[in-house]
N, C-alpha and C positions, 0 to 999 in steps of 0.2 A: 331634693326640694331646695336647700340653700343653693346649690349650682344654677339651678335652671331662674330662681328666683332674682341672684345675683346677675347673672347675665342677660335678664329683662332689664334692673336697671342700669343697668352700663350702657346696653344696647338702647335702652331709650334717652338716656344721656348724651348720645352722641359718639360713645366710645366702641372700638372695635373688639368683639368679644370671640373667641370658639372654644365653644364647650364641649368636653371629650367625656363622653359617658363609654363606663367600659362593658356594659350590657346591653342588649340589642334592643333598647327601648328607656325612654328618660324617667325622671324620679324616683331611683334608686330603690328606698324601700318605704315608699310610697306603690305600691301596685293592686291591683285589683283584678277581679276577674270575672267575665260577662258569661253567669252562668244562665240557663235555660230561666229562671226565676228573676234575673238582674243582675247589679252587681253588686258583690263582696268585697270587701276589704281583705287583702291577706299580708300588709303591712300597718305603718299606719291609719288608724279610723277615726278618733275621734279630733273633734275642737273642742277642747279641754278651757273651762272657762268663761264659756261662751258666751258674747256681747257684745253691746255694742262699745267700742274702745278697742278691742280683743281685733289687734292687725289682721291676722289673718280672717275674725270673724268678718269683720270691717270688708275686707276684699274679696270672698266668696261672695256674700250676700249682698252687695252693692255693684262692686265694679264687675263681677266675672257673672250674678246671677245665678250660683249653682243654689237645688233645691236641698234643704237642711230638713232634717228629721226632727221632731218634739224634742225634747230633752229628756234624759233617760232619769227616770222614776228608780232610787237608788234603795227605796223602800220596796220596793214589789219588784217580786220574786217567788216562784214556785219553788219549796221547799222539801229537800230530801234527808230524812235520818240516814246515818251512815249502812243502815243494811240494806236502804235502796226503797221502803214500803212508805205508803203516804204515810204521814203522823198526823199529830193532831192540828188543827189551826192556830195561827199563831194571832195576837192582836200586834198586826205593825204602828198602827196610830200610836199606841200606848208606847211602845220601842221607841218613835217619834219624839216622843212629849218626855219621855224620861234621858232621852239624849239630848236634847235641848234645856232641860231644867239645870242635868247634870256640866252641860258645858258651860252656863253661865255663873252658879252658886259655886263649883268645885274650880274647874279649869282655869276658869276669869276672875273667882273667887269676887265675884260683886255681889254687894250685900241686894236682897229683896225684902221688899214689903211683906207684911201680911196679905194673901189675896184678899183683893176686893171684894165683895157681896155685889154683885149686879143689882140682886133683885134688894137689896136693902137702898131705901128709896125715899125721900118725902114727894110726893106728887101735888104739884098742883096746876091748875088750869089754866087759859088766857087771863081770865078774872079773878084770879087770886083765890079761889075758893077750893078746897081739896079734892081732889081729883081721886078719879078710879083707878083703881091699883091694875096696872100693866107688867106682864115680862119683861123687864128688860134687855134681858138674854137674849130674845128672839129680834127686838129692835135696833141690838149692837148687828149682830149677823146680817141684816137685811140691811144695815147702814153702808157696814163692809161691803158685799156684794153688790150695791150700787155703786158704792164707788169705783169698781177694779173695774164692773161693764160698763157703767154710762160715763160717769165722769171720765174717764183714765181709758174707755174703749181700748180694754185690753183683753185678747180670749182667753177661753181658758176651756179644761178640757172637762168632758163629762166625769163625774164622781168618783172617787178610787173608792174600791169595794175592798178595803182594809183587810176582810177577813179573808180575799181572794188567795190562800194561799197552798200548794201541795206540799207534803211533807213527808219523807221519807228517810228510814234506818239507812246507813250503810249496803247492808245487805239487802233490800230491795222490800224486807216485809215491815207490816206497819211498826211505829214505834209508840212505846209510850209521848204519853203528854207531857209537850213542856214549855215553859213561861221561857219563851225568846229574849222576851222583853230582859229579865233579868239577866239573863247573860252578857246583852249589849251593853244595860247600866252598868254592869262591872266591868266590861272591856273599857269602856269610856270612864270611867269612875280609876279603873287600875292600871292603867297603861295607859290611853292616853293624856290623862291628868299625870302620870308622871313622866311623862315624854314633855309635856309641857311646862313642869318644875325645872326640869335638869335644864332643857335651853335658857329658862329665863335665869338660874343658876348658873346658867355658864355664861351668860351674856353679862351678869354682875360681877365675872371675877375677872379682876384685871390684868391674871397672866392668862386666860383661858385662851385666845388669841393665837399667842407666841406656841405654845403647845400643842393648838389644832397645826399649825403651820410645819412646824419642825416634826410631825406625824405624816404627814402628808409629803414634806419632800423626802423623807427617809423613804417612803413607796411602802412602810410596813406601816400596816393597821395593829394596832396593841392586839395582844394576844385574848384571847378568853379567859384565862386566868387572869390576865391584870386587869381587864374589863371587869371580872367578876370580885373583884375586889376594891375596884371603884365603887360599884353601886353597890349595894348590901344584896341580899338573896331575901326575897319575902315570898309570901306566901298568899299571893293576892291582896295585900293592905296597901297601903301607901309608903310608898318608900323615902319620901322626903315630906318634912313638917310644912317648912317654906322655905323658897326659894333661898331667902335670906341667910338662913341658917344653913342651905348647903353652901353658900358662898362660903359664908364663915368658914367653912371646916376645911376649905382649900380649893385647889383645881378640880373641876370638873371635869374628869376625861370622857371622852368620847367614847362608846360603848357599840357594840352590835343591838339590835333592836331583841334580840333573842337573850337577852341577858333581863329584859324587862317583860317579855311575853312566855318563854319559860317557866318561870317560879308561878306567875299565875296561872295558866295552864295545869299544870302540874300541883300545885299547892291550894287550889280554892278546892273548898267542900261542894262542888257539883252537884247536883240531883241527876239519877239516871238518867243518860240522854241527852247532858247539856255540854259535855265535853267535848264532841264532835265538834258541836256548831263554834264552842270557841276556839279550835283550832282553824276553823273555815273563817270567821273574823279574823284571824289574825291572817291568814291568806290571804283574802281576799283586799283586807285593807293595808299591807304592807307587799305580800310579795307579788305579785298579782298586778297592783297599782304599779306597781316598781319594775317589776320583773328582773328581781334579786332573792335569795335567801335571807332569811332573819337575821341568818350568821354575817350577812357582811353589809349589810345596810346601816346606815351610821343613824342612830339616837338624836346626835345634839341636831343633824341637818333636815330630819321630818319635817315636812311642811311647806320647805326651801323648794322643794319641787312641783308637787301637788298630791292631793289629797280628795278624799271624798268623803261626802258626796258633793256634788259638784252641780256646773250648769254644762252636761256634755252632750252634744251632737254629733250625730252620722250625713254623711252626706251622700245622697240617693245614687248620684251617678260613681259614686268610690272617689275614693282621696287623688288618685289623678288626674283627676277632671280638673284639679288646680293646675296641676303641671301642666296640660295638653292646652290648656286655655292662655298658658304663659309662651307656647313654645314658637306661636306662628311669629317669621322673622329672624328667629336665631340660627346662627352660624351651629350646628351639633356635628360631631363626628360619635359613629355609636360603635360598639367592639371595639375603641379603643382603650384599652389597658395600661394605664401608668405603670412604669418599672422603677423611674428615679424623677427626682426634680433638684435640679443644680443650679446654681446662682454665683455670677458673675459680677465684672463692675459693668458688661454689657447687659444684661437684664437676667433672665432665666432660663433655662433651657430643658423643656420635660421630654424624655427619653420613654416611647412606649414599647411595650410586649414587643412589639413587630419589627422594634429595632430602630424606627424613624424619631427622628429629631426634631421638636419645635422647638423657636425663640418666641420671647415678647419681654417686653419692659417687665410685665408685674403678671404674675401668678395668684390664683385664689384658692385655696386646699378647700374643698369641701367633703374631705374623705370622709366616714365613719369611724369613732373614736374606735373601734373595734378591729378597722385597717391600720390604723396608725398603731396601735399595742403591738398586732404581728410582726411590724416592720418588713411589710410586702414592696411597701413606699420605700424607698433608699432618696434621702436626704445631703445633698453634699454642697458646701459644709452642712456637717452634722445640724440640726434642731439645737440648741440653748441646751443647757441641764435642765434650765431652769424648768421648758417646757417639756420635754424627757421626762422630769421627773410625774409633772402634772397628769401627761399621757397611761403612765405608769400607776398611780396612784388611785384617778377617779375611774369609775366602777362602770363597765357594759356589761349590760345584762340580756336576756333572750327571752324573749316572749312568742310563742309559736302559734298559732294557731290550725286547726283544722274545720273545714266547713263540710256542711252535710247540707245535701238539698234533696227534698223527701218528694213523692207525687204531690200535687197540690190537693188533692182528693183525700189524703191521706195524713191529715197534721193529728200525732198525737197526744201532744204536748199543751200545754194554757195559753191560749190566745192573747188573753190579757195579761199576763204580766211581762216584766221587760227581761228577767233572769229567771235561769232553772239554776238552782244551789246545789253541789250533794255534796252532804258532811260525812268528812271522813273519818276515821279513826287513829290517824298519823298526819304529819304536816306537809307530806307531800302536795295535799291539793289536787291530784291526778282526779282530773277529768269533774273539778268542783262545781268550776263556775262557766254557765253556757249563756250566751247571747242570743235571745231572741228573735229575730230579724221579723217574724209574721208580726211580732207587734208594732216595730218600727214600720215596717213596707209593705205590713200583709206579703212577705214572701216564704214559702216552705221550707224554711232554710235553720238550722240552728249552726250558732258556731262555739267550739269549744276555746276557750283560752290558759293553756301550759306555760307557766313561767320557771324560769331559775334549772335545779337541778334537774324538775321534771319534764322541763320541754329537752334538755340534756339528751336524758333517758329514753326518749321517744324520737329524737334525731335516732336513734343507735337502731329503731326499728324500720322493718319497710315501710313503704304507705298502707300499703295491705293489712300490713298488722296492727300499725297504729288507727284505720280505719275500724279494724274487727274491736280494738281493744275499746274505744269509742262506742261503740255500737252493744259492746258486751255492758260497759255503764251505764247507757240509754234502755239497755232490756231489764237492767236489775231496777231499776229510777222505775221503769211503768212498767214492771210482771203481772201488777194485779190492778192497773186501772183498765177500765172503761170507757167506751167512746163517750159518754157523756161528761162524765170526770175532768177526762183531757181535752176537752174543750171541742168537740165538734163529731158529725156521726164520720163512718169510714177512717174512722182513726187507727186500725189495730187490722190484721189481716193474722188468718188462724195460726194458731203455732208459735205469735209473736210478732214483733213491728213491724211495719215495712223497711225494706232496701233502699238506703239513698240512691239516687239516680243518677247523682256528679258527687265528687267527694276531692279536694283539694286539701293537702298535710302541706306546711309550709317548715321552714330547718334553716333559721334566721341566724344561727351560730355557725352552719358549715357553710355559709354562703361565704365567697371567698372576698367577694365586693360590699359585704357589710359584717361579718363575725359578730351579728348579737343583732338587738332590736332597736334599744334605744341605752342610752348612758344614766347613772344613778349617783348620789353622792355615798362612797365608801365612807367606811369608820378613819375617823381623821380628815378626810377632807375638812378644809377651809372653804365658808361659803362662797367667797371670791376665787377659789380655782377654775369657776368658767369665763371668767375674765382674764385668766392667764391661757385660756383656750383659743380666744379668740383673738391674739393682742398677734402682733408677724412674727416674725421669725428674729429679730436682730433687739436694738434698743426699744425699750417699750415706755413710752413716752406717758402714752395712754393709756393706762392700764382699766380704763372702765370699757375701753370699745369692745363688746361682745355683739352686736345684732351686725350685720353688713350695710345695711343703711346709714353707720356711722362712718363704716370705712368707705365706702361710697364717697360721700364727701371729703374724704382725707387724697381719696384717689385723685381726685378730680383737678382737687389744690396743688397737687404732685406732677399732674400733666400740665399743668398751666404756669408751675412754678419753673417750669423746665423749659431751656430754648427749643425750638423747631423742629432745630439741626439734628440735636441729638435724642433728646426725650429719655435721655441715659444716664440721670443725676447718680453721681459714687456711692450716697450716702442718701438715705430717706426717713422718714422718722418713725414708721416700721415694717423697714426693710423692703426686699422685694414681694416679698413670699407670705402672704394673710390668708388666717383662715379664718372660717365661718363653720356654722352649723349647728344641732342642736346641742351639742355639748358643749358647746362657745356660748350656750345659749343662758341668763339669770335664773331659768327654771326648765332645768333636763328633763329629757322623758316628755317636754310637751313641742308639737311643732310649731315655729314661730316663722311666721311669712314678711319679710321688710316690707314698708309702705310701696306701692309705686309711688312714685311720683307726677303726682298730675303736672301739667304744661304749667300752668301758671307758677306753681312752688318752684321747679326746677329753672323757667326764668327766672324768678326772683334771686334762686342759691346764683345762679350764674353770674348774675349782676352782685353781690354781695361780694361774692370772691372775686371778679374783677377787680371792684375796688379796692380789695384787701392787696390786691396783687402789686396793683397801681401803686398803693400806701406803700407799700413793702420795697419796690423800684426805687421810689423817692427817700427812701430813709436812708438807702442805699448811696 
């Protein structure tokens, strides 16, 4: 994505670009696949954020036209106990309203009012004379709702049916009843209220800094032990009073997130049946989002990346409909495999698989933080320490997915919600959380999402088996529903579900042109390590340039700073050799598209830097 991105704007700049994809088809792990139902995403999926502002939302939905899905409802979800049988219904509004009360009073610790009394009221008429007593309640809601349609002509979707939800044990039979709700309030209330002390505690102490730093370039994340003796061991309470008073007591070391989800886990007094679901909370919202283990996902950096719930879309035609929509024009060579990239006082020289030799002036690494760890890429001169170390240190993780596409005749599953859940009994996650696609696209399609150890585990199997084991989860999930249950008639076929009819397993870690999904901040990163991501290769001048829209214009300054003749300046202000990408990117793990640049901006940059160049001549 950053390659093909980059070399749209070079290529509409004016400059000579060819981009060498080493697979037989462009944006990397961006791909999708046009199954008998549509298409899937079997890399990146969502716009994470989505708005308007949000670059990439910005240039799908304007400049390129691609059709975007609703935003995914991160409350609704078909519900499974860890043994797999429906359970009882859950109230998500109330889950809602107690995570919202709880992140304002606890987490932001802003003081509130006493509720107000709507209906406590004096009434009275045009004429001043006292009036008949009205609901107010019902005159606030009707006020609201004119406003979001009439005034504000904004849509909005039919009603969520709150209590829409399946529930199911582990093992597939029903489970007892349980108040969801409370489990979220204490997720929220015990973790991430103190994920939220410890940063603002480490942001108050003023060696916290120099110690995330010197953590990060040593490439070793503290130990568990010394993490665990950082933060105390509780027992689902609150582990710091306030911020203030942990400053007080010293450095703040950066911890694994499993150092704080642990002890509650394991130390709250549960009611039967509630243990699952919070170990699927803590899945779903750290490893899952992340696509890391608890064990190496950094504490002080949550947030730094993103989080849910969110404003996140799908896009109908699959995530390369951005790339193919950027590609007409560019210079591509495909199968070709970088071996090395070397640098001169003549420019650079990239050496592929095949043995062939290019030059040019300037190089732009758009590799996968996951290529650059292996060191398949050969570097000469060497990469900095400085950036070595960085490569070494921040975190790729793997996120896998497998898709199932069913008869269309044949959905067994709830139409209406956006997720099917199943709570486990360990934190593995295997086979937790599945993505809906009929409620997005009305397609027959569910897709499973494996991160960290267990997408690992499931690279190690075949398709076949990672299919069957999938499909063994799906049969424990609905043993004992019914076509009417699971949302429609011809849902179930005797003996048990039907057979997907196309089945795609994806293995984002053994892939040798990406080794993982996307990049994560490790324990000890410094938030600014993707600035040292995306800075070049030599003196780093700039140390905030992370998007390529920055180094774009730095490029530009560089070709124009330069005579004619040569175009071969000795020394650049960073170097020859820039990379780009999501790990270069102020928030990893999301993908971020550069501005094009319309005609009139890039006149105007043109003319700007003229003059600077001019100014520059003359000073001279």
């Amino acid at each position: 994505m950053a390659g093909v991105a980059a070399a749209r704007d070079l290529t509409d700049a004016g400059i000579k670009v060819l981009l060498l994809e080493a697979r037989d088809r462009p944006g990397g792990r961006l791909h999708s696949v046009k199954t008998k139902a549509g298409s899937v995403d079997l890399g990146a999926m969502w716009i994470h954020e989505a708005g308007p502002g949000n670059a990439l939302y910005d240039v799908v939905t304007k400049q390129l036209a691609i059709n975007i899905s609703q935003p995914h409802n991160y409350q609704s979800a078909s519900l499974f106990n860890p043994d797999g049988s429906p359970g009882a219904a859950m109230n998500y509004a109330t889950a809602l309203c107690v995570y919202v009360y709880t992140l304002v009073t606890q987490q932001l610790a802003i003081n509130m009012s006493r509720p107000h009394n709507y209906q406590s009221a004096s009434l009275l008429n045009p004429d001043g004379t006292p009036g008949a007593a009205m609901n107010y309640a019902t005159a606030l809601r009707v006020y609201v709702y004119d406003l979001v349609t009439k005034q504000l002509a904004i849509n909005i979707s039919q009603p969520h049916n709150y209590q829409s939800a399946s529930l199911l044990n582990p093992d597939g039979t029903p489970g007892a009843a349980m108040n969801y709700a409370l489990v979220y309030a204490s997720f929220s209330r015990n973790v991430l209220r103190n994920i939220t002390q410890l940063r603002a505690a480490a942001n108050a102490s003023s060696s916290s800094s120099s110690s995330s730093s010197s953590s990060s370039s040593s490439g070793s994340p503290p130990s568990a032990t010394a993490a665990r003796s950082a933060v105390p061991a509780a027992t689902g309470r609150r582990l710091l009073s306030t911020p203030t008073a942990a400053a007080a007591a010293g450095v703040v070391q950066d911890t694994p997130l499993y150092i704080l989800t642990q002890p509650w886990i394991e130390g709250t007094a549960w009611r039967p049946g509630q243990q699952p679901f919070a170990r699927t909370l803590v899945h779903q919202n750290f490893q899952t989002l992340l696509n890391a283990n608890v064990t190496q996902l950094s504490t002080l950096r949550y947030g730094d990346a993103k989080t849910v719930p969110a404003v996140d879309v799908l896009l109908q035609p699959g995530f390369d409909s951005v790339v193919n929509k950027l590609l007409p024009g560019l210079k591509v060579r495909y199968n070709s495999t970088v071996a090395s990239i070397s640098q001169d006082a003549q420019g650079v020289a990239v050496t592929l698989a095949s043995g062939e030799t290019l030059r040019a002036p300037y190089a732009l690494v758009t590799l996968p933080l996951g290529v650059l760890k292996k060191g398949t890429v050969k570097f000469q001169p060497p990469l900095p320490a400085e950036k070595q170390a960085v490569i070494a240190s921040m975190g790729m993780g793997v996120l896998d997915k497998v898709v199932l596409v069913f008869p269309p005749d044949q959905i067994f599953w709830s139409k209406t919600t956006d997720f099917l859940v199943f709570a486990r009994n360990d934190s593995s996650g295997r086979w937790s959380n599945w993505l809906n696609y009929y409620k997005m696209w009305r397609m027959p399609v569910l897709v499973a999402l494996n991160p960290a150890d267990t997408a690992l585990r499931l690279e190690a199997m075949s398709d076949a088996e990672v299919i069957a084991d999938a499909m063994a989860a799906l049969r424990l999930m609905y043993a004992n529903s019914s076509s009417s249950a699971a949302g429609g008639s011809n849902s179930t076929k005797a003996g048990g579900l039907p057979e997907p009819v196309q089945a795609y397993v994806t293995r984002w870690a053994a892939d040798p042109y990406a080794r993982g999904a996307y990049s994560y901040y490790a324990v000890g990163n410094p938030k600014n390590i993707t600035g040292a991501c995306g800075c070049g290769a030599h003196r780093v001048r700039h140390p905030s340039v992370r998007l390529f829209v920055h180094d774009l214009l730095l490029l530009l300054l560089l070709q124009w700073a330069t005579p004619k003749t040569s175009r071969t300046p000795s020394r650049s202000p960073l170097g020859r050799r820039l990379f780009a990408g999501e790990a270069a990117s102020p928030k990893p793990a999301t993908v971020l598209l550069p501005l094009l640049l319309p005609l009139v901006l890039l006149l105007l940059t043109l003319l700007l830097l003229t003059l600077l160049l001019l100014l520059l001549l003359q000073m001279r």
